[in-house]
N, C-alpha and C positions, 0 to 999 in steps of 0.2 A: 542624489539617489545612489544606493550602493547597489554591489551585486554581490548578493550574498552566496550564492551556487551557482554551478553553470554546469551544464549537461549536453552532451554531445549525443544529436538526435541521428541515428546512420539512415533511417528512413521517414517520410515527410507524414506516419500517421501514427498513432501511438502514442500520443503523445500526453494522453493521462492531464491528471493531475488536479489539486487542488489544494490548498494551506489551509491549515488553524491553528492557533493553540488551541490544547489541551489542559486541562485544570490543576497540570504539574507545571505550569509556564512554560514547555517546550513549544516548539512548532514544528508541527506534523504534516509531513509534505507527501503527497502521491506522486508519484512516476509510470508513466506507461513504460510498456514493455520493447521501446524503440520502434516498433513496427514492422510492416511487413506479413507477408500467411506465416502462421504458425510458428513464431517466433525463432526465427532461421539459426539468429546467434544464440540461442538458449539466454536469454537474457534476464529471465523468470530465476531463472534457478542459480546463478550465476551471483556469487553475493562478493566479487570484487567489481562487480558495478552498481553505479546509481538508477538503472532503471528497471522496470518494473517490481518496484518496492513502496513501502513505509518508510519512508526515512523523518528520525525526527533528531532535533538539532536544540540546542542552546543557543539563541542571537541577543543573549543578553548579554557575553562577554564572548570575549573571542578565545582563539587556543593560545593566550597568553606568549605569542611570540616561538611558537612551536614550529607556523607553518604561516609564511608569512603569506601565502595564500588563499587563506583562511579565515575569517573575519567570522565565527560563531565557534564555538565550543561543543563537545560530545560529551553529552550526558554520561555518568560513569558507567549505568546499568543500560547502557545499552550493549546487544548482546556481543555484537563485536567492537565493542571500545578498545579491546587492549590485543586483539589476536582475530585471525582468522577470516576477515573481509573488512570491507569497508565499514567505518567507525561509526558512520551516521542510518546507517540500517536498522532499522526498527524490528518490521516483517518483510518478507517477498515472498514470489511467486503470484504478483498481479500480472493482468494482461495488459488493462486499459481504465484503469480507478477512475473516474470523471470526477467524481465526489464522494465525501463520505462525514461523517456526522462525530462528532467526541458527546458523551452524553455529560455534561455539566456536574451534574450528580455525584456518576460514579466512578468517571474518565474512560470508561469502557468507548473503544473506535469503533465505528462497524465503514466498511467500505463498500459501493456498489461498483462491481468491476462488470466491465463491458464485454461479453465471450467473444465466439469464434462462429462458428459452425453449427454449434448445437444447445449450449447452454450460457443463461445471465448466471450471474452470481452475487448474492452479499454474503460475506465476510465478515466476521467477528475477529480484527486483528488484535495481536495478542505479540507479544515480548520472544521475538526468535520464530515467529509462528510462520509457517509455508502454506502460503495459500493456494499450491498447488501447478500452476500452470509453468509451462507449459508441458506437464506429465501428466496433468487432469485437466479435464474441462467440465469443472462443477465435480460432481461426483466420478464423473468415467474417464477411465483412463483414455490417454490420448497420446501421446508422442512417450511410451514407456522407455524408447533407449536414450532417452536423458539423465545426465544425470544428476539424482536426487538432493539439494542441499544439506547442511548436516544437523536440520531440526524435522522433527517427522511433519509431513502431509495432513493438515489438518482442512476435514471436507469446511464446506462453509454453511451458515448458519441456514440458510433459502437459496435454493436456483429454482429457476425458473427454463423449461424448456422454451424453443423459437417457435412453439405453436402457441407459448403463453405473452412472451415478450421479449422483443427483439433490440432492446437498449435498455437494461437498467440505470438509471441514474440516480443516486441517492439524493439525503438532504440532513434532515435535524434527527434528535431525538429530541422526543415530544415531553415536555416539563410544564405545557401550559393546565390553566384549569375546569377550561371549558369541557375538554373531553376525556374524565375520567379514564376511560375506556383503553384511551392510546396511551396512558401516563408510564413513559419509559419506553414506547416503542420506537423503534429506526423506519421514519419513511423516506419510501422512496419510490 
């Protein structure tokens, strides 16, 4: 058994997460946002760390003797491969992703992140994409004297307020053929 990443948790909740590949053969990892109220270290927006992110990764080769700590590979296009944060960063600005869904189809991720105080979220992650926290919570601004990554704020796709639901957790996008109805939808 290898270990292919390793992450340093500075609080014992937040801790996010869940893998897949993706229909580009990468593997697509969640990270909570370390933990804690209100994300103390700015750790959402903060994109020379691994947590509260998308991070996704090559583990089909490694970095070729680059970094002998490192047993997987960064995809070229990803958006910090060659400058300015960490290499294996997809999106950020999660809180607390539990799960999230790649649709088969059309590789499109959608993430259900866990809020705070007042709203759920899913997420329509996307290549450089800030899913906001901890300067948003869903749509509203929330901790504004943070500061803001250097890809813009994009709201997400569904929140949900804490009178509607109080843990988002995702799951598939729906490709079966029983139910028309949901064909291409993100449940969760």
């Amino acid at each position: 058994r290898n270990i292919i990443l390793r992450f340093s948790q500075p609080f014992a909740n937040h801790n996010g997460g869940w893998i897949g590949f993706g229909p580009d053969g990468f593997l697509y990892i969640a990270s909570g946002d370390g933990g804690s109220s209100g994300d103390p270290q700015n750790n959402g927006q903060n994109t020379n760390t691994l947590l509260g992110k998308m991070l996704r990764i090559d583990v089909s080769r490694d970095a070729f003797g680059s970094d002998p700590l490192r047993d997987y590979a960064i995809p070229n296009d990803n958006p910090f491969a060659t400058s300015g944060g960490r290499p294996e960063i997809w999106a950020y600005g999660l809180r607390n992703p539990w799960k999230f869904g790649v649709d088969p189809q059309t590789g499109d991720v959608f993430a259900a992140d866990n809020g705070w105080e007042s709203w759920e979220m899913v997420h329509r992650i996307v290549r450089g994409g800030i899913c906001g926290w901890p300067v948003m919570e869903g749509r509203t601004a929330l901790r504004t004297e943070v500061k803001v990554g250097p890809t813009p704020i994009l709201p997400p796709v569904k929140d949900h307020p804490h009178s509607e639901a109080n843990s988002v957790i995702g799951g598939p996008i729906y490709r079966g053929e029983k139910l028309p109805d949901l064909q291409g939808a993100y449940l969760y």
